[in-house]
C-alpha positions in Angstrom: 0.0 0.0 0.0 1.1 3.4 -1.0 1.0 6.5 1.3 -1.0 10.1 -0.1 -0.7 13.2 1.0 -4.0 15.0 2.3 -5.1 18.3 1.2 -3.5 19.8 4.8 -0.4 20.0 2.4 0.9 23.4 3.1 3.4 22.8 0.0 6.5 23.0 1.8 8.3 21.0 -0.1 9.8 19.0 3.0 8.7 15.5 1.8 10.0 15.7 -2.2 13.8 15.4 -1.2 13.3 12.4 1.3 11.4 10.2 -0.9 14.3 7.2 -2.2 12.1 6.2 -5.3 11.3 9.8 -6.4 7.5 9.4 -5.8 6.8 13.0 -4.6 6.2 15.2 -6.9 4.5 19.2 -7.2 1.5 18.8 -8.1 -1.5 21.2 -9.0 -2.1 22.5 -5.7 -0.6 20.3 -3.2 2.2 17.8 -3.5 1.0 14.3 -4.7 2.9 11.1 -4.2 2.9 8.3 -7.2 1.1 5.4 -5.6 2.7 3.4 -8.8 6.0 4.6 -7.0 5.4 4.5 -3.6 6.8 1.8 -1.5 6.2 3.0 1.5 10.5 2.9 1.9 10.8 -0.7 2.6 14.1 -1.5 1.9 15.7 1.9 2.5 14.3 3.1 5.7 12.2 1.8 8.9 9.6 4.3 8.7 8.3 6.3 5.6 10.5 9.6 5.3 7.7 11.7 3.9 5.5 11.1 7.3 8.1 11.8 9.5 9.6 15.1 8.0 6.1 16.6 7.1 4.9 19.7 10.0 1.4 19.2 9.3 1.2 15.1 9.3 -0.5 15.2 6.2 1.3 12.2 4.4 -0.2 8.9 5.2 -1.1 6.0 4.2 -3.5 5.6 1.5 
């Protein structure tokens, strides 16, 4: 299961740069993670970076 980000994106920009498989993205309005992508870091991390670096805990699982 992927993770999303919620529309409490405040567009930071925190998440995009932790991401290892490049699944974060700016979208339209908020950013938007590539559920295709997404792979929740297994293999690269305990915990998914996006969740722990965002302020507004708005990236979770989808």
């Amino acid at each position: 299961m992927a993770y999303k980000i919620t529309e409490e994106c405040i567009n930071c920009g925190a998440c995009e740069p932790e991401c290892p498989v490049n699944a974060i993205s700016e979208g339209e309005s908020i950013f938007v993670i590539d559920p295709e992508k997404c792979v929740e870091c297994v293999g690269h991390f305990d915990t998914p970076q996006c969740a722990s670096v965002c302020p507004v805990d708005c990236c979770v699982p989808a």
